[in-house]
C-alpha positions in Angstrom: -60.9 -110.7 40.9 -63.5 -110.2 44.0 -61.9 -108.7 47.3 -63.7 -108.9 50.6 -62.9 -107.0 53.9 -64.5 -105.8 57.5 -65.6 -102.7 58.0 -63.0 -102.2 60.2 -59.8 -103.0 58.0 -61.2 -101.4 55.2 -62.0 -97.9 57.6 -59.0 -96.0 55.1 -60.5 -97.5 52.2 -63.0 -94.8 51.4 -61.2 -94.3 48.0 -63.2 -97.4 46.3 -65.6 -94.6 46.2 -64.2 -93.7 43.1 -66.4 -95.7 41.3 -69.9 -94.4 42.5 -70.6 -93.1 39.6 -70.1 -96.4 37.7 -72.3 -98.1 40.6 -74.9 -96.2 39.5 -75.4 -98.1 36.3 -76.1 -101.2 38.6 -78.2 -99.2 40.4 -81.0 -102.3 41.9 -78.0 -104.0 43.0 -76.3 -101.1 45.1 -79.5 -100.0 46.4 -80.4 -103.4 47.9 -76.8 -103.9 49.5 -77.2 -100.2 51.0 -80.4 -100.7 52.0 -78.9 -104.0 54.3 -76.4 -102.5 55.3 -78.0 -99.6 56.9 -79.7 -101.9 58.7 -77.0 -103.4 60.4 -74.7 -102.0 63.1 -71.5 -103.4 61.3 -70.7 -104.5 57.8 -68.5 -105.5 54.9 -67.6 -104.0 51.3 -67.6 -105.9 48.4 -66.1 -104.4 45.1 -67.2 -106.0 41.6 -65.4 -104.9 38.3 -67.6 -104.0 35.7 -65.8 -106.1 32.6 -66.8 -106.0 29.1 -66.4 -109.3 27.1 -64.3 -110.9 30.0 -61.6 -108.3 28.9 -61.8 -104.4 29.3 -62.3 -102.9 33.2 -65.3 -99.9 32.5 -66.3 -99.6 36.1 -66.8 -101.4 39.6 -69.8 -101.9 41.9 -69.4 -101.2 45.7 -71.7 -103.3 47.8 -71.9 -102.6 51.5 -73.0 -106.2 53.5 -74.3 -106.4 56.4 -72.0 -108.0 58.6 -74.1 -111.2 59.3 -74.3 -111.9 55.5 -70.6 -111.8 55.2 -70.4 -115.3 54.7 -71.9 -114.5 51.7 -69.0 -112.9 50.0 -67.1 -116.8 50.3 -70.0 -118.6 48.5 -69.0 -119.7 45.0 -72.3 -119.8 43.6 -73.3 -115.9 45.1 -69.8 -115.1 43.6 -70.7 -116.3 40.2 -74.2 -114.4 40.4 -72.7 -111.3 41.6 -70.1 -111.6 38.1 -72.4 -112.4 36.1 -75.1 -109.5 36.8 -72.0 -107.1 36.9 -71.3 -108.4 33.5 -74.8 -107.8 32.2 -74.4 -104.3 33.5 -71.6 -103.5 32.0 -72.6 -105.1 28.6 -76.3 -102.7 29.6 -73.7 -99.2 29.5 -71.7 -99.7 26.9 -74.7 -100.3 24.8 -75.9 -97.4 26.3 -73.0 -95.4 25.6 -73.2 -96.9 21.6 -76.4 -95.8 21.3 -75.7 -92.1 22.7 -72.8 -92.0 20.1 -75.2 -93.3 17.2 -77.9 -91.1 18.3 -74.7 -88.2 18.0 -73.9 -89.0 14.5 -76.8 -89.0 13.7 -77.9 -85.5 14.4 -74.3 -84.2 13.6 -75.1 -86.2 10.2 -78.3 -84.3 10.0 -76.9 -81.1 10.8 -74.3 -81.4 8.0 -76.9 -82.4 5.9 -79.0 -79.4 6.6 -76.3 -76.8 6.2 -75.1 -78.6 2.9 -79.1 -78.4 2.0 -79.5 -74.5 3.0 -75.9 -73.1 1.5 -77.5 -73.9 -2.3 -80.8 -72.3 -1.4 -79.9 -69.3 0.4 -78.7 -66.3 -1.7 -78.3 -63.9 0.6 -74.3 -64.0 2.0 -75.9 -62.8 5.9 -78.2 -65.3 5.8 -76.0 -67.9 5.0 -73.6 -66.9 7.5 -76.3 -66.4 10.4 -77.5 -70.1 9.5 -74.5 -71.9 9.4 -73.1 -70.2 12.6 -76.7 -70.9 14.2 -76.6 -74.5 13.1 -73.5 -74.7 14.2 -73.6 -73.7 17.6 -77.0 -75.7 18.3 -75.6 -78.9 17.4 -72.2 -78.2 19.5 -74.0 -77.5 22.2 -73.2 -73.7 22.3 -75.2 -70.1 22.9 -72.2 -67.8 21.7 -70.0 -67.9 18.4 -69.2 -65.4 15.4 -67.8 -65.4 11.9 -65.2 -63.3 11.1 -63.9 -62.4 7.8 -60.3 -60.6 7.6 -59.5 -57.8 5.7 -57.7 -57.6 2.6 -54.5 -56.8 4.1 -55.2 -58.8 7.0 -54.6 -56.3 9.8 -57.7 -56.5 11.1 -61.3 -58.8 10.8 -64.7 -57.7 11.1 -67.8 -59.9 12.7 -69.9 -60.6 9.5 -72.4 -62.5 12.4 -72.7 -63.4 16.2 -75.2 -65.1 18.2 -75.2 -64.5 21.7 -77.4 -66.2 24.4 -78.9 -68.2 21.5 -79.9 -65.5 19.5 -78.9 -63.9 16.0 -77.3 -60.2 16.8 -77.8 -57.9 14.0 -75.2 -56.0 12.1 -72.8 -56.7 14.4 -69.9 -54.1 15.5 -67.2 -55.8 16.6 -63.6 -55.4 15.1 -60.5 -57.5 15.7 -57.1 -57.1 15.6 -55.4 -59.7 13.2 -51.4 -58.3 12.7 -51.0 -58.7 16.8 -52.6 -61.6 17.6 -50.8 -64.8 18.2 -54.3 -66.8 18.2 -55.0 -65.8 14.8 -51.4 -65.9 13.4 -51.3 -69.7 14.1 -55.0 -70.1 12.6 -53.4 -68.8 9.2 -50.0 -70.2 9.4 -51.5 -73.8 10.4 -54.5 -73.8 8.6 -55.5 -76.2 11.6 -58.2 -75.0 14.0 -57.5 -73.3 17.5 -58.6 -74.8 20.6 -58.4 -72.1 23.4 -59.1 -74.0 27.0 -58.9 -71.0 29.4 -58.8 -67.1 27.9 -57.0 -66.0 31.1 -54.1 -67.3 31.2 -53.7 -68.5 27.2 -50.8 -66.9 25.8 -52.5 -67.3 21.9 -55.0 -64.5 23.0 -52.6 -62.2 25.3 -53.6 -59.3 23.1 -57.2 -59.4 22.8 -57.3 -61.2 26.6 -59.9 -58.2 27.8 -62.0 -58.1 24.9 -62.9 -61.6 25.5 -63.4 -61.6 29.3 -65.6 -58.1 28.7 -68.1 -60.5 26.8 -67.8 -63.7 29.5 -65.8 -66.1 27.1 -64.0 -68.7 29.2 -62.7 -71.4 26.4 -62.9 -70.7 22.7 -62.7 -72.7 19.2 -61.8 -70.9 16.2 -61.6 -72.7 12.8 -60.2 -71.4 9.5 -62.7 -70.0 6.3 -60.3 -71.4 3.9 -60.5 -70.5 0.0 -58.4 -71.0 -2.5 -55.9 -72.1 0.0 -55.5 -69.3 1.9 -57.4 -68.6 5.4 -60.4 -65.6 4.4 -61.9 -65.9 8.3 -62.9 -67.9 10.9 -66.1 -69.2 12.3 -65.9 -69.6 16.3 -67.6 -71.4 18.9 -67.7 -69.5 22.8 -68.0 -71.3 25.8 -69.2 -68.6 28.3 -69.2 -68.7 32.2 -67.3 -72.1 32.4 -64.4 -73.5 30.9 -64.4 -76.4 28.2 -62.3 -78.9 26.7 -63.3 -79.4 23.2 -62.8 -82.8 21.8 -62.1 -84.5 18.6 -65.5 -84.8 17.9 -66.8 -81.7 18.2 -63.7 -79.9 16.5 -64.2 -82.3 13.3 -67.7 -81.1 13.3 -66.9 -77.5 13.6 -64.4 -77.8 10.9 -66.8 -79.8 8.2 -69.3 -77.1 8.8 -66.3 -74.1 8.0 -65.7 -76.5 5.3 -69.3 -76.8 3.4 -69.2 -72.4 4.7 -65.4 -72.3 2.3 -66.7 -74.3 -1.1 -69.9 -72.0 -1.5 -68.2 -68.7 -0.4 -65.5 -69.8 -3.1 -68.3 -71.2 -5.6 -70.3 -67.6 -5.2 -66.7 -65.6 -5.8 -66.1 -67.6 -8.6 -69.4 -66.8 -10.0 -69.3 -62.9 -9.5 -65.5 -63.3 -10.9 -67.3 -64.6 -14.0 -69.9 -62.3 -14.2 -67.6 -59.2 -13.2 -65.3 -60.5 -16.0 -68.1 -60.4 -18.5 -69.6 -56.9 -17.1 -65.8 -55.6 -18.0 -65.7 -57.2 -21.8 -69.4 -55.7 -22.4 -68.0 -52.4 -20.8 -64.9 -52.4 -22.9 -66.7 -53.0 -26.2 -69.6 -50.5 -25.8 -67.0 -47.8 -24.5 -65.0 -48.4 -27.6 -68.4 -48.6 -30.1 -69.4 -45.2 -28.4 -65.7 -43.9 -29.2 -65.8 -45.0 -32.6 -69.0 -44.1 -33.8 -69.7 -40.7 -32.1 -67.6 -37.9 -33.9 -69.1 -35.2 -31.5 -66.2 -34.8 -28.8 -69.1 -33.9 -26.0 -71.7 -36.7 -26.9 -69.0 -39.3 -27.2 -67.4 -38.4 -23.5 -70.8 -37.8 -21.6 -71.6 -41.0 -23.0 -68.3 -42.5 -22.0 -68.3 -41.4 -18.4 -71.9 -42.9 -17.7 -71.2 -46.1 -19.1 -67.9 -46.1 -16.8 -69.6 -45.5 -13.6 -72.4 -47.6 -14.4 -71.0 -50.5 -15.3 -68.6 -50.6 -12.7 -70.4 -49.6 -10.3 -67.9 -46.3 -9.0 -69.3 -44.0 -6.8 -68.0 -41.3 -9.3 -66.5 -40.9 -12.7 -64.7 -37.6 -14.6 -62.7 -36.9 -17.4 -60.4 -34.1 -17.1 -58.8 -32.7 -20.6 -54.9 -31.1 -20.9 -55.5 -27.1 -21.8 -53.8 -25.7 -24.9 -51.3 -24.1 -22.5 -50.2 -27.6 -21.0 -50.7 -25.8 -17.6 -54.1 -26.9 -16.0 -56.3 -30.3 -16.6 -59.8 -28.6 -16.9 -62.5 -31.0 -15.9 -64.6 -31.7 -19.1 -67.4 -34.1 -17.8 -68.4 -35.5 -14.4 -71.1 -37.3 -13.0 -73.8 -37.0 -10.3 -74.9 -33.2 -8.8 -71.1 -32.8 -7.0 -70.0 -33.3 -10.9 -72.0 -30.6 -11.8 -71.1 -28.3 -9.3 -67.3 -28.9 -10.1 -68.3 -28.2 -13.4 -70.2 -24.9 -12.6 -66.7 -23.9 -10.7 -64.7 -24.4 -13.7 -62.7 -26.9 -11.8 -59.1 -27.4 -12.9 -55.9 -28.8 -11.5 -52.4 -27.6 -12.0 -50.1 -30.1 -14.0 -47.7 -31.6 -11.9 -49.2 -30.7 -8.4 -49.6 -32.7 -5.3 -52.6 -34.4 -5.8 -54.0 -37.6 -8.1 -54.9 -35.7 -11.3 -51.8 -33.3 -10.9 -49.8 -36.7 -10.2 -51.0 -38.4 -13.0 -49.9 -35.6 -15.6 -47.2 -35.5 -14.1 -45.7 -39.2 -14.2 -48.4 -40.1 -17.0 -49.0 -43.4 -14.9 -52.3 -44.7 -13.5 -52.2 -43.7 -9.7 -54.2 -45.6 -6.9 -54.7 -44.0 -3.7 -56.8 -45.1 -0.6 -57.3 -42.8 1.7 -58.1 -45.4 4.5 -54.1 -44.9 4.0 -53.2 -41.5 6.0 -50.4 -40.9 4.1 -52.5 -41.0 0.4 -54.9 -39.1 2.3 -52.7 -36.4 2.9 -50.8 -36.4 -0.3 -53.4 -37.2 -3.0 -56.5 -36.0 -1.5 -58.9 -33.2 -3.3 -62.3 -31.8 -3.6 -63.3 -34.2 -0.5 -65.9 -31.4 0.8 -68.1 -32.9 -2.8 -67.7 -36.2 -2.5 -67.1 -37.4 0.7 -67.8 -41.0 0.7 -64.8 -40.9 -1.3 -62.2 -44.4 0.2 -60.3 -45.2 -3.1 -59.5 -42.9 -6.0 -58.2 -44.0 -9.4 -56.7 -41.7 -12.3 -55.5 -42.9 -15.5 -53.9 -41.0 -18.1 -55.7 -40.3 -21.6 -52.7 -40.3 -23.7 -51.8 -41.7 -27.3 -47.9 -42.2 -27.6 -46.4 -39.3 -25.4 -48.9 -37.5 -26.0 -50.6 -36.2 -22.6 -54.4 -35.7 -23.4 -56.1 -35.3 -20.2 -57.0 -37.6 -17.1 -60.0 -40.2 -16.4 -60.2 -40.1 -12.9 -63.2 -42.5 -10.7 -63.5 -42.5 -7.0 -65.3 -45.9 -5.2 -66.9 -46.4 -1.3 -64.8 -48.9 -1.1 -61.1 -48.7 0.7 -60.0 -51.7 -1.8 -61.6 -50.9 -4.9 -59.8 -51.5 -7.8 -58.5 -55.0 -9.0 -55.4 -55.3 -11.2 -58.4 -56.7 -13.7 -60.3 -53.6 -13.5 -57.1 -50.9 -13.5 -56.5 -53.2 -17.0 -59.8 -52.7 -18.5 -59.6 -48.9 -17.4 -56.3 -48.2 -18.9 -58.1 -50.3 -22.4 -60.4 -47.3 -22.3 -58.5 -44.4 -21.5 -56.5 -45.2 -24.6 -59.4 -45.6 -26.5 -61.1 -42.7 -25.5 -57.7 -40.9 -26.0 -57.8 -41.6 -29.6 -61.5 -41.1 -29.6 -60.4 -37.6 -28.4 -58.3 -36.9 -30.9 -60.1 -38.3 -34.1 -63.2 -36.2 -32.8 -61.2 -33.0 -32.9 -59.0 -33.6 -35.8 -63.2 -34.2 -37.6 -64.1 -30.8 -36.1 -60.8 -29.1 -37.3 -61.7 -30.8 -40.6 -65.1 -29.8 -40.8 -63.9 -25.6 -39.8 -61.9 -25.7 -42.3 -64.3 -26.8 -45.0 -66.9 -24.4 -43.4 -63.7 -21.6 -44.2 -63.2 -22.7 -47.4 -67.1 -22.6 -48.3 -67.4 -19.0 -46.9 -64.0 -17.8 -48.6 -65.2 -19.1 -52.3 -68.9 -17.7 -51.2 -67.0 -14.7 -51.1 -65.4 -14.8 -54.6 -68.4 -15.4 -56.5 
């Protein structure tokens, strides 16, 4: 309904300026009424709803009136004129306001569409990263986000890209901690995105609070990387300087984005599964057509060991061989210069000592250690000084039945080199190359003795 009052009984009524801001979007109107009733000495409010349909309340209009027009406000027909051009302006807003949300959709359609459109065509993994995040952040709104991917064992996650002020930051590096950090922990354990409204005083980032502030984040969205149904990373959006809420609409959009990010990170691991799978099967079957068809004992493992580090991409590969005194495995072939130079040193390893090779003879398992890991590092490490690149070392024992034959041993750059598949396929070719090992010398042993036999009835005759 319309109210009218004076000026004077309405002096404590300054709170019907609460709806200014709707007033605005009946803007002629307001205008004219102030514009009267700065020209008068006295004068009189009237407040108009602005209703939608005859049913929702979006708004109000605050005319001023002059105080000889006050008659005004009692006229039935001025009444009617004022509700119906309050209804036309609120019908005007909220077609406005549809209009703003189609013209939303739309782009976030178009944005989604895009992403979708650039994930199949880019190859590159940084590339795809820096677009999506970019794309991202644009159409949120935002100057600041990263990508982070966890760790393996999930103590930590590194930035794999950032944007800052708008702009892609190269090879960022920035580490955070994962194990400790409550924001985090609920992004895995819900699978749900986090919505942090002020980094101050959030408890959810108590324990990487400073980092945060040290780069001007206020409020923060983080959204799970999921694959295979388990959380991988995060891609997050940075509100810096000021703090915001961030609604339904913009978390949805974050989290279809992550999810278009998800299926092609999963799609490209499934692919290099494949092809990794099919690298190992070719591996294993020209290791074991080298082992079977190469009688020489030296040709057969120099061959051997190339293949291995090739294939698999190791930064190193050896085979160590059990001396006839069971004491020492004597490193028989290695590869790269440091190879050679532990092969000009005569390198060997006592049986049973501290280290992998000495460990492996010892238990006549296979034996990871990562030296990321202190305590691997200072129980299994050797000849470091040669190959220091060295993160992940893997020995497997050359043996057929109980029978201890030596030690293939390869080292990777990477602290978590070595799949269950690949440790599989290694121990495949250890035993092959074991038996390989020993047909090639029971061949030689064959071929002395016929060479003694020859000389002895050379001899009688």
């Amino acid at each position: 309904p319309l109210q009218s009052a004076s000026a004077s009984q309405l002096a404590a009524g300054d709170a019907a300026k609460a709806a200014e801001g709707a007033a605005k979007a009946a803007e002629g109107a307001a205008k004219a009424a102030e514009g009267a009733a700065k020209a008068a000495e006295g004068a009189a409010k009237l407040i108009a709803p602005l209703t939608l349909n005859n049913q929702a309340v979006i708004g109000a209009v605050d005319f001023e009136i002059p105080d000889k027009d006050v008659a005004l406000i009692s006229d039935e027909d001025t009444l009617k004129i004022i509700e119906a051009v309050t209804g036309q302006a609120a019908q005007a807003i909220e077609s406005a306001r549809l209009f703003q949300q189609t013209q939303i959709s739309r782009e976030e359609a178009e944005a989604l569409y895009e992403v979708g459109r650039i994930l199949v065509a880019i190859e590159d993994e940084q590339e795809m990263f820096d677009t999506v995040l970019g794309k991202m952040l644009s159409t949120l709104g935002f100057h600041q986000g990263g990508i982070l991917v966890f760790d393996d064992d999930r103590k930590n996650g590194k930035l794999h890209a950032l944007f800052e002020d708008g702009e892609v930051v190269a090879n960022p590096d920035l580490t955070f901690p994962i194990t400790d950090n409550p924001s985090y922990q609920k992004l895995i354990e819900t699978k749900r995105p986090v919505a942090i409204e002020d980094i101050a005083t959030d408890p959810l980032v108590a324990t990487v609070r400073e980092i945060n502030l040290s780069r001007g984040i206020v409020s923060l969205l983080l959204v799970p990387i999921i694959i295979n149904d388990e959380v991988i990373g995060a891609i997050g959006a940075d509100s810096v300087g000021q703090k915001h809420i961030f609604t339904e609409r913009e978390i949805n959009l974050a989290v279809a984005m992550a999810d278009q990010l998800s299926i092609t990170l999963q799609n490209r691991r499934l692919i290099e599964e494949t092809t990794k799978r099919a690298v190992l099967i070719q591996t294993s079957s020209d290791v074991g057509r080298v082992a079977t068809s190469i009688l020489d004992q030296d040709v057969m493992l120099d061959e051997a060991v190339d293949l291995i580090k090739e294939r698999f991409g190791f930064y190193h590969a050896q085979i160590y061989l059990i001396d006839e005194a069971e004491k020492f495995a004597v490193l028989y072939k290695s590869t790269g210069e440091a190879g050679q130079k532990l092969l000009d040193m005569n390198h060997k390893v006592a049986v049973g000592s501290q280290n992998v090779i000495g460990q492996v003879t010892h238990q006549h398992n296979s034996i990871v250690a990562r030296y990321a890991n202190q305590a691997d590092s200072n129980t299994h490490r050797h000849q470091s000084e040669l190959l220091p690149d060295t993160q992940a070392e893997l020995a497997v024992p050359l043996q057929v039945g109980d029978t201890l034959i030596g030690v293939l041993d390869v080292q990777s750059v990477l602290p978590n080199a070595f799949t269950d598949e690949e440790i599989s396929t290694l121990e495949t070719l250890a035993t092959q190359l074991a038996i390989a090992i020993q047909n090639a010398r029971a061949f030689k042993e064959q071929q002395e003795t016929a060479q003694r036999l020859k000389e002895i009835d050379t001899l009688k005759t």
